[in-house]
MOPAC internal coordinates of N, CA, C and O (Angstrom, degrees):
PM7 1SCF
backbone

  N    0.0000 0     0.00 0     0.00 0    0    0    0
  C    1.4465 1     0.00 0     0.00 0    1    0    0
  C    1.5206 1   108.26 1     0.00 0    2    1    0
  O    1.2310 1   122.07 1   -37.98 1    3    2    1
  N    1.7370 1   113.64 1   142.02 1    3    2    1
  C    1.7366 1   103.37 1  -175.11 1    5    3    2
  C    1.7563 1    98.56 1   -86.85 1    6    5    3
  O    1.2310 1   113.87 1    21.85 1    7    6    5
  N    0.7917 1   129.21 1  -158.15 1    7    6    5
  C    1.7991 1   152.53 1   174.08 1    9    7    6
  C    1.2518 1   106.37 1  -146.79 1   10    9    7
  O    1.2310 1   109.03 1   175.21 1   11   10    9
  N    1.0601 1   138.14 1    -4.79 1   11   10    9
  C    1.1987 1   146.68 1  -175.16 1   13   11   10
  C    1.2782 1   125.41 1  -169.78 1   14   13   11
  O    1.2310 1   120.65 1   -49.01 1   15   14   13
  N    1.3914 1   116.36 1   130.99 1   15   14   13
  C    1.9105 1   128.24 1  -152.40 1   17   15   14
  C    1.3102 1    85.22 1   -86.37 1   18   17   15
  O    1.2310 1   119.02 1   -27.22 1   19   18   17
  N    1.6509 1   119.48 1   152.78 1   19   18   17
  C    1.4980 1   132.05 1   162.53 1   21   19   18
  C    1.4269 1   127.34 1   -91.42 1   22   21   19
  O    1.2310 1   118.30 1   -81.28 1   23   22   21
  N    1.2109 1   120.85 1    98.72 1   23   22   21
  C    1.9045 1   103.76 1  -173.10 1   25   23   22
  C    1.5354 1   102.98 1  -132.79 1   26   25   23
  O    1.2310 1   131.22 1   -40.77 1   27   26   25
  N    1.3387 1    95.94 1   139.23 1   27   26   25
  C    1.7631 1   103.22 1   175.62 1   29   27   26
  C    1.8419 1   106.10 1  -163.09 1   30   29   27
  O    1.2310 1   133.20 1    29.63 1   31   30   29
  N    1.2546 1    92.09 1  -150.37 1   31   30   29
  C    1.7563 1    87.83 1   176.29 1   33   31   30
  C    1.6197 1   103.40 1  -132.03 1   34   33   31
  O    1.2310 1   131.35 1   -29.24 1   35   34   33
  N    1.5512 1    95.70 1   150.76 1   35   34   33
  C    1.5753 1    88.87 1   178.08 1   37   35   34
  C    1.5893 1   102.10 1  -124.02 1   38   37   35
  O    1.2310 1   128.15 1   -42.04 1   39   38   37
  N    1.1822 1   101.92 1   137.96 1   39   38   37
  C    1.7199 1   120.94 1   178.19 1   41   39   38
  C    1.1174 1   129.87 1   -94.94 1   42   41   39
  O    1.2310 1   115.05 1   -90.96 1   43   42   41
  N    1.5278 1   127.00 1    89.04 1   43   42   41
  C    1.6496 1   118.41 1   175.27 1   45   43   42
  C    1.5494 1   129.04 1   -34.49 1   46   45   43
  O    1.2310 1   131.55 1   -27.37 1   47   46   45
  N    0.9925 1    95.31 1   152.63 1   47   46   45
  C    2.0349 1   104.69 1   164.77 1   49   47   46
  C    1.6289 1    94.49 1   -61.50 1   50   49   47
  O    1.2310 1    93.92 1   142.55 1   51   50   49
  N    1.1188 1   162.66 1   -37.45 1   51   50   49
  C    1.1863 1   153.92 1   -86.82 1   53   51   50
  C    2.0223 1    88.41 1  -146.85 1   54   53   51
  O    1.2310 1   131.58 1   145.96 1   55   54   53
  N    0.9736 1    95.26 1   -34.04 1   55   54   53
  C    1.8397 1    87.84 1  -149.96 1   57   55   54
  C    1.6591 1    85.74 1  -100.50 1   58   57   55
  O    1.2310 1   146.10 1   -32.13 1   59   58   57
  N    1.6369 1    66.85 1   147.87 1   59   58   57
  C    1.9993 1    91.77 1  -163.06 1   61   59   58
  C    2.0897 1    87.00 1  -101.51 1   62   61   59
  O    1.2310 1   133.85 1   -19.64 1   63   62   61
  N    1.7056 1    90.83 1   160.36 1   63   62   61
  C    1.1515 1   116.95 1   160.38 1   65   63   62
  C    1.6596 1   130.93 1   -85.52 1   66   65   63
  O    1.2310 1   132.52 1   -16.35 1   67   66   65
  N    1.4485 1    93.43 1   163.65 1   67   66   65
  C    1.2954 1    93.90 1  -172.11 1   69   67   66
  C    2.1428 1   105.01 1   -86.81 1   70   69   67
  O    1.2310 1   114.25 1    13.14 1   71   70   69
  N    0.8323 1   128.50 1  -166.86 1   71   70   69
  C    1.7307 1   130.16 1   154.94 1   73   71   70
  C    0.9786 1   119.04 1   -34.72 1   74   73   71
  O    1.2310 1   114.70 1   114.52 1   75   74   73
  N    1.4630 1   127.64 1   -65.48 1   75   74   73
  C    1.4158 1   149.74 1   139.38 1   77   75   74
  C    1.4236 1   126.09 1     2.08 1   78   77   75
  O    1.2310 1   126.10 1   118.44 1   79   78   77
  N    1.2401 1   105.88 1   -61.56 1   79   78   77
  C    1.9004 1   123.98 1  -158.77 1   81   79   78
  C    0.5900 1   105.44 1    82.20 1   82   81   79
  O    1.2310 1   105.85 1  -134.31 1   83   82   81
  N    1.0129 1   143.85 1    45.69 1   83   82   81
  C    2.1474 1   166.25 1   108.09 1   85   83   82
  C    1.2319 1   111.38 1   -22.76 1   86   85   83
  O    1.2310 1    95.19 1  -111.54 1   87   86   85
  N    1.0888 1   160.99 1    68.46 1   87   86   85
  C    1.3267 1   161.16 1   139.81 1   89   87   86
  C    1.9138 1   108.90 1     7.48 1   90   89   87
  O    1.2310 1   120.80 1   -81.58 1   91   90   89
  N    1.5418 1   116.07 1    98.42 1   91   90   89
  C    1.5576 1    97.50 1  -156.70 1   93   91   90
  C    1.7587 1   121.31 1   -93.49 1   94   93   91
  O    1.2310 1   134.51 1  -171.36 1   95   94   93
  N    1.8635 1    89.55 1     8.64 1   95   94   93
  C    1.9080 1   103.46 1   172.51 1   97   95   94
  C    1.8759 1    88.52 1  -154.34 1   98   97   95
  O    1.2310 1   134.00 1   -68.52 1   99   98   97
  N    1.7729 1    90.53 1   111.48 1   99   98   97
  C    1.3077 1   109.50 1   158.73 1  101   99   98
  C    1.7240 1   102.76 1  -100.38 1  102  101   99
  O    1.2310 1   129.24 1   -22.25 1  103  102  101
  N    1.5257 1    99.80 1   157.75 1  103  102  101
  C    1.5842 1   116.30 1   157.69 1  105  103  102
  C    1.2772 1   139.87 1  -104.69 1  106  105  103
  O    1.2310 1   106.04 1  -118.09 1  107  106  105
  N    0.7903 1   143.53 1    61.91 1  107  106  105
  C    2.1272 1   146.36 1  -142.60 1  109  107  106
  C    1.4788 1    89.46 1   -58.78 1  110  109  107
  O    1.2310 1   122.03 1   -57.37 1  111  110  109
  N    1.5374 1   113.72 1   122.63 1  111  110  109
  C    0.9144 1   118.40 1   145.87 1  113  111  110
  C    1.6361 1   131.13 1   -96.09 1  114  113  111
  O    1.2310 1   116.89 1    12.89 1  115  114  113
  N    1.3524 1   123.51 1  -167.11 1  115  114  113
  C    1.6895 1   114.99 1  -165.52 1  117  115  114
  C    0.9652 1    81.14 1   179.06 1  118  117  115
  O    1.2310 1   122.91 1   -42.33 1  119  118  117
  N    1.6780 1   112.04 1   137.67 1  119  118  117
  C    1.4855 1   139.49 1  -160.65 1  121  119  118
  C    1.5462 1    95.71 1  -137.09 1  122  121  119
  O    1.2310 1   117.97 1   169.43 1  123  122  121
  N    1.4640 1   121.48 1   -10.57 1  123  122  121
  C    1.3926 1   121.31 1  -170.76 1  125  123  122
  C    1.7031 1   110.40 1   -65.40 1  126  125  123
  O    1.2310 1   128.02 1   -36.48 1  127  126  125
  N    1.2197 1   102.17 1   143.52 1  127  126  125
  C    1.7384 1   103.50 1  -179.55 1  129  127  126
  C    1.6061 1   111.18 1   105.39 1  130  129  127
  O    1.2310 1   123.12 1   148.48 1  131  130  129
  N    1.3237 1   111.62 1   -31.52 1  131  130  129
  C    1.8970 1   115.13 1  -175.86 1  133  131  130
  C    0.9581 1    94.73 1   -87.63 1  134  133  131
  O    1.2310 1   110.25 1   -60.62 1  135  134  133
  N    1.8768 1   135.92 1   119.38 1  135  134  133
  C    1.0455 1   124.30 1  -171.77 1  137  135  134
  C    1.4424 1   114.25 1  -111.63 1  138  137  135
  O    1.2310 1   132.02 1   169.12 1  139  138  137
  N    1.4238 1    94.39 1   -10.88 1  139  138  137
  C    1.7529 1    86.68 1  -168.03 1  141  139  138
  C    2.0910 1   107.49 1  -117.47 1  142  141  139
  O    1.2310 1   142.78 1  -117.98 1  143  142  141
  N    1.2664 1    73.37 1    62.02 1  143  142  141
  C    1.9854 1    81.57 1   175.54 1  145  143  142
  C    1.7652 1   104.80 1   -38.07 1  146  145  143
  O    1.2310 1   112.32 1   -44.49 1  147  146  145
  N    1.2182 1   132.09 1   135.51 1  147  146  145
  C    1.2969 1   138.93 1   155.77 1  149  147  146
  C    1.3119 1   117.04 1  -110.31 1  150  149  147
  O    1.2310 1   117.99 1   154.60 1  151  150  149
  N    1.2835 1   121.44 1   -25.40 1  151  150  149
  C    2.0292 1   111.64 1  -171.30 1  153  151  150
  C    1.8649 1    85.92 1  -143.35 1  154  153  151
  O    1.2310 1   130.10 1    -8.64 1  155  154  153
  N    1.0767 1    98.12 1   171.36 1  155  154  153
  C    1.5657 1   111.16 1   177.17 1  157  155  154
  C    1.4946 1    95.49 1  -156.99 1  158  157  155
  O    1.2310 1   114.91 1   -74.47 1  159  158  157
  N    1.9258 1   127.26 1   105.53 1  159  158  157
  C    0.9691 1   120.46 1   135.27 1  161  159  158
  C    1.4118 1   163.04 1   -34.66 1  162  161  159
  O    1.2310 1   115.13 1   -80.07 1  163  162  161
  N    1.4316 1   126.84 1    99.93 1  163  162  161
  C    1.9246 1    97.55 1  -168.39 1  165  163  162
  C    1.0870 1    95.47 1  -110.86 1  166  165  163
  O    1.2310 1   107.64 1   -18.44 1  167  166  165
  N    1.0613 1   140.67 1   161.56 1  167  166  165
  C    2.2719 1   158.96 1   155.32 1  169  167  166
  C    1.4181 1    88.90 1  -124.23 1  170  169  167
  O    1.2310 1   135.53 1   -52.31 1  171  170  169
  N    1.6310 1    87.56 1   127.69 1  171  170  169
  C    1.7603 1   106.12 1  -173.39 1  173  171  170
  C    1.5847 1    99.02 1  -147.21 1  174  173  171
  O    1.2310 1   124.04 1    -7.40 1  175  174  173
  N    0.8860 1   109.85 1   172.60 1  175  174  173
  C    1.6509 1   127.67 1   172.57 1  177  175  174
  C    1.6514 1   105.96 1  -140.03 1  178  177  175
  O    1.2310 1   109.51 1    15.81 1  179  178  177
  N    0.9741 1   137.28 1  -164.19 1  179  178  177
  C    1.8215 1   145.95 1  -148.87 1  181  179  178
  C    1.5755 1    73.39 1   -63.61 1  182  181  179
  O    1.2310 1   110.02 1    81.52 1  183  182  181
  N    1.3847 1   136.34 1   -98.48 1  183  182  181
  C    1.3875 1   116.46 1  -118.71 1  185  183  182
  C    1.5994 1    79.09 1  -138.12 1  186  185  183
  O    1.2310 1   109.30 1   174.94 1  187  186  185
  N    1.1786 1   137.65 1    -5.06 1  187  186  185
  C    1.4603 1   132.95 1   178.58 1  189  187  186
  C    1.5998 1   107.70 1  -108.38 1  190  189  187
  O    1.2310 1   129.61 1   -53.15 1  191  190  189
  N    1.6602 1    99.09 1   126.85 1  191  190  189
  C    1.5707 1   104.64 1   165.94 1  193  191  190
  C    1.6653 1   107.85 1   -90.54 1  194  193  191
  O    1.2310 1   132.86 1   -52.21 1  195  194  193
  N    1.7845 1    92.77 1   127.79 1  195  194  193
  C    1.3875 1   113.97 1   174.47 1  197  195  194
  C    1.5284 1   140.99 1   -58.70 1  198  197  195
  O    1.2310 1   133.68 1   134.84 1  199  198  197
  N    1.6752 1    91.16 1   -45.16 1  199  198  197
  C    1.3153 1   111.00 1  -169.52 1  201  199  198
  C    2.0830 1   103.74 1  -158.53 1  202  201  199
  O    1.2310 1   125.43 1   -52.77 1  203  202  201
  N    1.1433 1   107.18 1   127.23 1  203  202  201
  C    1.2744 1   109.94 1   168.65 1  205  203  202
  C    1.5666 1   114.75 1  -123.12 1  206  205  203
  O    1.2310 1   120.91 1   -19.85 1  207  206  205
  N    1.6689 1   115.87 1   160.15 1  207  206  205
  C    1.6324 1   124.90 1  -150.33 1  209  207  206
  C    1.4150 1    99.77 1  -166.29 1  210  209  207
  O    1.2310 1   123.99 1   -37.78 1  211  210  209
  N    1.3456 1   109.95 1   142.22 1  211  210  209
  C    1.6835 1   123.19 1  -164.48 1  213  211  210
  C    1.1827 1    97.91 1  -135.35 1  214  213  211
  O    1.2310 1   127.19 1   -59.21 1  215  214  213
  N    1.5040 1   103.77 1   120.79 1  215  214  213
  C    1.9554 1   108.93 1   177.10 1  217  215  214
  C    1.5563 1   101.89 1  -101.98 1  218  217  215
  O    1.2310 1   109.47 1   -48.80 1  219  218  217
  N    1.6029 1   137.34 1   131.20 1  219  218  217
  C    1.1589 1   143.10 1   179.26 1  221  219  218
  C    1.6639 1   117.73 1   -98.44 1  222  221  219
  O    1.2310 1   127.86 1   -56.77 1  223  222  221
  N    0.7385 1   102.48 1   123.23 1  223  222  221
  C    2.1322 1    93.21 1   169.14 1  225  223  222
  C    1.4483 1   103.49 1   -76.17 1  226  225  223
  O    1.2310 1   104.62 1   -21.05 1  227  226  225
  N    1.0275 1   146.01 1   158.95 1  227  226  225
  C    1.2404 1   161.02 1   -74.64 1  229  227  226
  C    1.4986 1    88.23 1   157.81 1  230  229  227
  O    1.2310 1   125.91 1   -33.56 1  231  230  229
  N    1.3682 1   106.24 1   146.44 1  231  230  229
  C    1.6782 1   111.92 1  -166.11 1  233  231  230
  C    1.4066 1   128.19 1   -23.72 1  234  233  231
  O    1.2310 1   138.20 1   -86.23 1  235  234  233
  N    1.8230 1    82.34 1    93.77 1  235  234  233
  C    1.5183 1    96.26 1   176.26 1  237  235  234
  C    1.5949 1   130.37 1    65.08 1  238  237  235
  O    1.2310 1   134.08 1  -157.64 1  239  238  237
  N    1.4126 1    90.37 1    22.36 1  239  238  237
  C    1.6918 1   104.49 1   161.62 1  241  239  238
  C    1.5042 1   104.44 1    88.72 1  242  241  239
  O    1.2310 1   120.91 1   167.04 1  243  242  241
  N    1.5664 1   115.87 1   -12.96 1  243  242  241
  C    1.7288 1   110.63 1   170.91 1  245  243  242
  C    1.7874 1   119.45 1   -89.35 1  246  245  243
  O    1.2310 1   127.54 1   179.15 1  247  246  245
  N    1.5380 1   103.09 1    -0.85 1  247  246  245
  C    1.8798 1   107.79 1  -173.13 1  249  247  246
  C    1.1076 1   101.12 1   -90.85 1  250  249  247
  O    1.2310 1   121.56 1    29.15 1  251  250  249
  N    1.7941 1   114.63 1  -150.85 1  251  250  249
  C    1.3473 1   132.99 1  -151.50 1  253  251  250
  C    2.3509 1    89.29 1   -87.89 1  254  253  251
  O    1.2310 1   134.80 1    -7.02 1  255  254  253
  N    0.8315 1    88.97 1   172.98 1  255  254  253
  C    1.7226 1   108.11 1   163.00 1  257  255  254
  C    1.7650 1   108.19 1   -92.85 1  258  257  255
  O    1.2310 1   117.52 1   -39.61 1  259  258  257
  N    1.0896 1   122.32 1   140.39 1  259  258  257
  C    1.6058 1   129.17 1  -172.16 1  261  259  258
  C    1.4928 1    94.66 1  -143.98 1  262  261  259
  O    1.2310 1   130.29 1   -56.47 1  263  262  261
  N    1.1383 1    97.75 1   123.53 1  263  262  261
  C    1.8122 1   110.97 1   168.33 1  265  263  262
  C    1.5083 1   114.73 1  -113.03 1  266  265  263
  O    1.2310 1   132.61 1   -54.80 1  267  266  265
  N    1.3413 1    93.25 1   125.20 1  267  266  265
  C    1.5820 1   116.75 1   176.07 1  269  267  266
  C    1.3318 1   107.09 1   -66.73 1  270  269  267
  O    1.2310 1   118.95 1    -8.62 1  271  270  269
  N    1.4501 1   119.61 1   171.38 1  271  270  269
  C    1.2036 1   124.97 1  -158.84 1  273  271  270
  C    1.8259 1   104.74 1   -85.46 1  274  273  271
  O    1.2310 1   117.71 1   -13.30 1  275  274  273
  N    0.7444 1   121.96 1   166.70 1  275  274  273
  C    1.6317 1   131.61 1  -162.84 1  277  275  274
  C    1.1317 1    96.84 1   -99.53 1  278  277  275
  O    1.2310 1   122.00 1   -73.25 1  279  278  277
  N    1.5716 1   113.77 1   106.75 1  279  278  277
  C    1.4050 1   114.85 1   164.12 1  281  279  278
  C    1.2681 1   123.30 1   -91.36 1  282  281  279
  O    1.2310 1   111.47 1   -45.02 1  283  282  281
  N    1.2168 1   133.67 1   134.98 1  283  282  281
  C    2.0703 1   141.07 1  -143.65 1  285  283  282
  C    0.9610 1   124.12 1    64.11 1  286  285  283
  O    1.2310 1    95.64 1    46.46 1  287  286  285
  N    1.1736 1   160.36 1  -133.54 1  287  286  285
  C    1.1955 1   156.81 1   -88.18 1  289  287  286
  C    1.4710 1   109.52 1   164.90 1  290  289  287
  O    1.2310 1   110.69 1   -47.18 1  291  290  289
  N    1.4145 1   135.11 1   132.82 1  291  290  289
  C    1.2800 1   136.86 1   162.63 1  293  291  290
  C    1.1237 1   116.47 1   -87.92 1  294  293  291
  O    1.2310 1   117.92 1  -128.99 1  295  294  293
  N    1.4613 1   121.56 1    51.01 1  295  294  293
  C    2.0748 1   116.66 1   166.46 1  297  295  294
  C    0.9445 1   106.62 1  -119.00 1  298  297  295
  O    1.2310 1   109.26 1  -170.11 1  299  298  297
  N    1.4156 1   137.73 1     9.89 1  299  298  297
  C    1.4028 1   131.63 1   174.65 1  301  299  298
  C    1.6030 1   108.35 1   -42.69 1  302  301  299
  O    1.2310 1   119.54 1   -33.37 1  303  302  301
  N    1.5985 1   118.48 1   146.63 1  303  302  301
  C    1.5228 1   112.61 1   153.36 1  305  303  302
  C    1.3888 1   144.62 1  -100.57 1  306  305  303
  O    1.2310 1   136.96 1  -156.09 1  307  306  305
  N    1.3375 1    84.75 1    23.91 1  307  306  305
  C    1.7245 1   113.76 1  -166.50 1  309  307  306
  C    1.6392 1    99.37 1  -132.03 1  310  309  307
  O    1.2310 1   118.18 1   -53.28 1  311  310  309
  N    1.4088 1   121.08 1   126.72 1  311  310  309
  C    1.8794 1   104.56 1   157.05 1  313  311  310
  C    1.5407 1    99.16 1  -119.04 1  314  313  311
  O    1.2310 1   123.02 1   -12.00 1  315  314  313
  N    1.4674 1   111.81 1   168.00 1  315  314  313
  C    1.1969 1   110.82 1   156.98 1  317  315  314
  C    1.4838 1   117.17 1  -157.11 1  318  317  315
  O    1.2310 1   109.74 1   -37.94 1  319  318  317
  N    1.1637 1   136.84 1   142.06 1  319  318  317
  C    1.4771 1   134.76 1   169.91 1  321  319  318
  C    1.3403 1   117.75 1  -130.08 1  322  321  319
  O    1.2310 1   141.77 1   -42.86 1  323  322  321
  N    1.3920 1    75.33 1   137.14 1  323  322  321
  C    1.8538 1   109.34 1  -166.98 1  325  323  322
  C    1.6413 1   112.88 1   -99.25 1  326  325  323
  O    1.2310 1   122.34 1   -96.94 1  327  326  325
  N    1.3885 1   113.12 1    83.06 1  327  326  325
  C    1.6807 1   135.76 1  -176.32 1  329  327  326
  C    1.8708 1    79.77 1   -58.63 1  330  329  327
  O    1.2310 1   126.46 1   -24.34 1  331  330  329
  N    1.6875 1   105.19 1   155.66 1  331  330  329
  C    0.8789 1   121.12 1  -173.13 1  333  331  330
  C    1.9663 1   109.99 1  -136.32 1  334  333  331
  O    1.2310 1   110.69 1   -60.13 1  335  334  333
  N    1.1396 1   135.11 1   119.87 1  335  334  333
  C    1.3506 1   134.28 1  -174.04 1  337  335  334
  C    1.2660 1   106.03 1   -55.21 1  338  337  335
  O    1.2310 1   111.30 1   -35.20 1  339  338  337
  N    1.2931 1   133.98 1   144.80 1  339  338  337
  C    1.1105 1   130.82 1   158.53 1  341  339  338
  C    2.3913 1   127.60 1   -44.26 1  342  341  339
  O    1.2310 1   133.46 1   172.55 1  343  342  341
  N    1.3901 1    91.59 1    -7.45 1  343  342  341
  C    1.4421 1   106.04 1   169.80 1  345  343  342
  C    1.3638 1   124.66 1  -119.36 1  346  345  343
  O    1.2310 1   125.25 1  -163.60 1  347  346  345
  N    1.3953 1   107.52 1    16.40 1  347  346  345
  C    1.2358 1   110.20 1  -176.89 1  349  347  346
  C    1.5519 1   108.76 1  -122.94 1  350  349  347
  O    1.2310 1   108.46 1   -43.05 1  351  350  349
  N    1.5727 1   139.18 1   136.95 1  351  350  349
  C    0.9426 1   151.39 1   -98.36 1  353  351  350
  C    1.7053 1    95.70 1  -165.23 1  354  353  351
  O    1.2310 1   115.99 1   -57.23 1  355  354  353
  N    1.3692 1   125.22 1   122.77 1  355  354  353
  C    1.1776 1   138.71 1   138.24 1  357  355  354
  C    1.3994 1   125.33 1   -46.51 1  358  357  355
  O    1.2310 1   107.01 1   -75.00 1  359  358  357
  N    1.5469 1   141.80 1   105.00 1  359  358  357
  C    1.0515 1   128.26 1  -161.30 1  361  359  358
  C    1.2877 1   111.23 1  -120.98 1  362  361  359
  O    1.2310 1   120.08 1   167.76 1  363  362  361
  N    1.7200 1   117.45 1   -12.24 1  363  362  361
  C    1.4504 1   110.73 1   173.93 1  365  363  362
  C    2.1557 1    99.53 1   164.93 1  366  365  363
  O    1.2310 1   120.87 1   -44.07 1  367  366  365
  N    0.8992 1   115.94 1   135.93 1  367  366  365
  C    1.5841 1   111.43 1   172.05 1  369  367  366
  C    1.7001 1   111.99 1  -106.74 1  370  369  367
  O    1.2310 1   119.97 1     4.89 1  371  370  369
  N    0.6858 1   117.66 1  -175.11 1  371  370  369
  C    1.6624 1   132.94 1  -176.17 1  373  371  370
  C    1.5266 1   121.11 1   172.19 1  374  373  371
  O    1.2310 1   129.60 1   -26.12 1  375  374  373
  N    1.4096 1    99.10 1   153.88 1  375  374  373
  C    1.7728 1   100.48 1  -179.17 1  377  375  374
  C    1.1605 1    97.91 1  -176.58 1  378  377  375
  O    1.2310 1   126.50 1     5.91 1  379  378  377
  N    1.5403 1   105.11 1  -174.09 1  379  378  377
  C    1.6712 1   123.60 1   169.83 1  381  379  378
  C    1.1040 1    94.20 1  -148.67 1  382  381  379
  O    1.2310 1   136.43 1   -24.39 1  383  382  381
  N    1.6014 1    85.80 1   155.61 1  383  382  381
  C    1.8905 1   111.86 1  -161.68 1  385  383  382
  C    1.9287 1    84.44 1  -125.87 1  386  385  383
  O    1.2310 1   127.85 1   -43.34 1  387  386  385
  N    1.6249 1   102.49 1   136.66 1  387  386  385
  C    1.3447 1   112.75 1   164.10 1  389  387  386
  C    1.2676 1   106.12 1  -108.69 1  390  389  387
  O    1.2310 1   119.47 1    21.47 1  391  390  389
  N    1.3939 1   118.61 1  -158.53 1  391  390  389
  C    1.5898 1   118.25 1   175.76 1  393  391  390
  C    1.5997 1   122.62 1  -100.85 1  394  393  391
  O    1.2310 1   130.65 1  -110.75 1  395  394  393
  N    1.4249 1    97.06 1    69.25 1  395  394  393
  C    1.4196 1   119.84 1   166.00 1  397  395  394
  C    1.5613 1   110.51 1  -132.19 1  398  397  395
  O    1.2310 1   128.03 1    -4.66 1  399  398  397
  N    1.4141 1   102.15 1   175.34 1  399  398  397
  C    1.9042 1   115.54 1  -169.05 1  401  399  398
  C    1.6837 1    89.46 1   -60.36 1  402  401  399
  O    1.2310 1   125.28 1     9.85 1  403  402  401
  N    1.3830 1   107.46 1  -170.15 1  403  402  401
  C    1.8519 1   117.15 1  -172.67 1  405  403  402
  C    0.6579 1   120.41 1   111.41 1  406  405  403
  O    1.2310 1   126.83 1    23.42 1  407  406  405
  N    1.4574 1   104.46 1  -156.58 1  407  406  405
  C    1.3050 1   133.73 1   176.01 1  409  407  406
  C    1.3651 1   126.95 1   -92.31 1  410  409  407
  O    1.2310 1   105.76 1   -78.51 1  411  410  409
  N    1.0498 1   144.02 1   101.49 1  411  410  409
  C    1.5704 1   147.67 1   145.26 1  413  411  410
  C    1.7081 1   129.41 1   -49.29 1  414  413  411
  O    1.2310 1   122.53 1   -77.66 1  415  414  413
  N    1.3683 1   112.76 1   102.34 1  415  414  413
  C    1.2829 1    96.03 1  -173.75 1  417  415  414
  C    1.8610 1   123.34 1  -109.12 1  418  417  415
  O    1.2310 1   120.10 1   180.00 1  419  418  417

């Protein structure tokens, strides 16, 4: 179960910048309402995460696994997933986004 809803924006490989390095079409995503996160995907390369992914249990942690939509990019050269105990709790994410593909938070 989370304690706290996930919301940010997610940025394609695809979408160009402005002059700036303004990103000129973000997408807001919202994680609020899925309560029972079980795995959390990352795709990373040296020191930047690529792409992040949220696996849900399904009524109340006894159903199927449901994966949310893939936020960044699938070129990472690294994956990893982070199984979660049934007592252990999502409490909040954070980051910074430079001017590469990803994640924006």
């Amino acid at each position: 179960m989370i304690r706290a809803g996930s919301i940010g924006i997610r940025a394609t490989y695809d979408e160009e910048y402005d002059e700036n390095g303004q990103e000129i079409a973000d997408t807001e995503w919202d994680e609020k309402g899925n309560n029972n996160i079980s795995h959390i995907y990352v795709s990373y390369n040296n020191c930047i995460i690529t792409s992040i992914q949220f696996g849900y249990l399904d009524n109340g942690g006894i159903g199927d696994l449901i994966l949310s939509t893939k936020f960044g990019v699938s070129d990472g050269q690294n994956f990893r997933a982070v199984i979660l105990n049934e007592d252990e709790y999502v409490t909040g994410l954070s980051g910074v986004r430079g001017l590469l593909e990803g994640i924006k938070s």
